[in-house]
Rosetta silent file (secondary structure, phi, psi, omega in degrees, C-alpha in Angstrom):
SEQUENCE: XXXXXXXXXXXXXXXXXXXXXXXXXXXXXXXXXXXXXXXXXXXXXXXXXXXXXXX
SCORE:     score description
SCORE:     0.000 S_00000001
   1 L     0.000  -40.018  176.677    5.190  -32.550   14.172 S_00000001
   2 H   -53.716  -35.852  179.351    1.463  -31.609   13.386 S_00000001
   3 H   -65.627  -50.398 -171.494    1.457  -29.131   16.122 S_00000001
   4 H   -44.943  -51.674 -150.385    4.968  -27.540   14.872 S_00000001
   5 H   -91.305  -38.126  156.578    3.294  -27.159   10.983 S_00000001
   6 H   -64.133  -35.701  159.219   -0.036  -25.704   12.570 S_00000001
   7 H   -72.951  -18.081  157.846    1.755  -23.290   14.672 S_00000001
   8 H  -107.081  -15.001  129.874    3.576  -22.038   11.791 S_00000001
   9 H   -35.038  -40.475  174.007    0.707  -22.070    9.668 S_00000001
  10 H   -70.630  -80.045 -155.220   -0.843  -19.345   11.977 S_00000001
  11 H   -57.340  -26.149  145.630    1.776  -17.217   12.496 S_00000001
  12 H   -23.188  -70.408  173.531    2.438  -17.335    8.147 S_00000001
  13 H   -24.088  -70.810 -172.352   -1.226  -16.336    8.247 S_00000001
  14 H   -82.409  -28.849  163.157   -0.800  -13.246   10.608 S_00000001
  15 H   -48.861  -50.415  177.490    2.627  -12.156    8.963 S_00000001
  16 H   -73.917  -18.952  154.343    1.180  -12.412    5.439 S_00000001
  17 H  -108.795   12.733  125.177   -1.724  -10.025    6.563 S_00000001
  18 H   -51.562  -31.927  175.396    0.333   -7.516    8.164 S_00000001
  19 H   -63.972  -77.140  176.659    2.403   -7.430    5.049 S_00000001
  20 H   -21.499  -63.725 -175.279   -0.964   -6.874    3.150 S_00000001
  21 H   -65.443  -70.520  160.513   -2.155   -3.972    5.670 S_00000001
  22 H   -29.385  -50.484  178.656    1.483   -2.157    5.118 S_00000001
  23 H   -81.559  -30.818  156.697    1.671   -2.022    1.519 S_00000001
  24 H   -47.510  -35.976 -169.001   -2.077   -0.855    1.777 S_00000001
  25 H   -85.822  -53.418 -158.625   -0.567    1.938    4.120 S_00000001
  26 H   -57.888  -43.796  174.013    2.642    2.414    1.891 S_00000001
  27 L   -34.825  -18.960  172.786   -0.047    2.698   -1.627 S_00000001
  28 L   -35.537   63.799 -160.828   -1.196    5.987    0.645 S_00000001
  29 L  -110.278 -177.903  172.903   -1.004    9.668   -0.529 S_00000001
  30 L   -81.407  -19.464 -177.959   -2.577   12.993    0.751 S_00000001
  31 L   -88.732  -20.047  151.637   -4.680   12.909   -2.398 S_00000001
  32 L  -116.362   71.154  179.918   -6.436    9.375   -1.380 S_00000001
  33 L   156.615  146.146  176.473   -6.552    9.371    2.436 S_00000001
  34 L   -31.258  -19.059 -165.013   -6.526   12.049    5.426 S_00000001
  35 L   -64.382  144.754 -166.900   -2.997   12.470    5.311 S_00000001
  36 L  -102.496  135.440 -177.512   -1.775   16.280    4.948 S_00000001
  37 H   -33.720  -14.134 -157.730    0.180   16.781    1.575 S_00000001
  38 H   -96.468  -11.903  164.459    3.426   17.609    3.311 S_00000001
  39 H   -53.476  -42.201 -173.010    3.308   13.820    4.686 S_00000001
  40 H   -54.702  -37.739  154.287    4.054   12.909    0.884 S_00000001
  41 L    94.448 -170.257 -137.177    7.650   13.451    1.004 S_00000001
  42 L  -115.389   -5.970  177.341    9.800   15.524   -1.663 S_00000001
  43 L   -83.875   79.907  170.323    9.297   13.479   -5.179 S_00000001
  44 L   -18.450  124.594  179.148    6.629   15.093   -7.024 S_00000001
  45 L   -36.975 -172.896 -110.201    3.637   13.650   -8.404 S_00000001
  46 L   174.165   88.401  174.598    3.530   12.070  -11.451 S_00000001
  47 L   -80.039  102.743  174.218    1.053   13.803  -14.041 S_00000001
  48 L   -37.839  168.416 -173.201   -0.964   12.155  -16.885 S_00000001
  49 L  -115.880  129.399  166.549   -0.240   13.500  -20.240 S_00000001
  50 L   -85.519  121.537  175.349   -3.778   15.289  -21.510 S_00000001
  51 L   -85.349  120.034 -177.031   -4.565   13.876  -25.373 S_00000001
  52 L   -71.457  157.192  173.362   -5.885   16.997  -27.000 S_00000001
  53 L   -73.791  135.619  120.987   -9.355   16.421  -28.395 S_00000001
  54 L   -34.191  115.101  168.976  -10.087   16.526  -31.969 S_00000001
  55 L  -113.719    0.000    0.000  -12.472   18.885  -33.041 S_00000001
């Protein structure tokens, strides 16, 4: 039984950090990482709103 709950202890292990390393890949754009904008797919970015300054 010890072996069974150790051997699925690893492989938990290495599943839960592929899952990590994928949503690091999906988190991914052309504007942080190597990737050429047209990789980015058809939804436009998403643009802060500028707060005008007070002068």
């Amino acid at each position: 039984m010890r072996v069974v709950v150790a051997d699925l202890t690893a492989r938990l292990e290495l599943v839960l950090g592929r899952v990590a390393e994928l949503e690091a890949r999906l988190k991914q754009s052309s504007s942080n990482s190597s990737k050429p904008p047209s990789s980015d797919g058809l939804a436009k970015p998403v643009h802060r709103r500028r707060v005008p300054r007070r002068r």
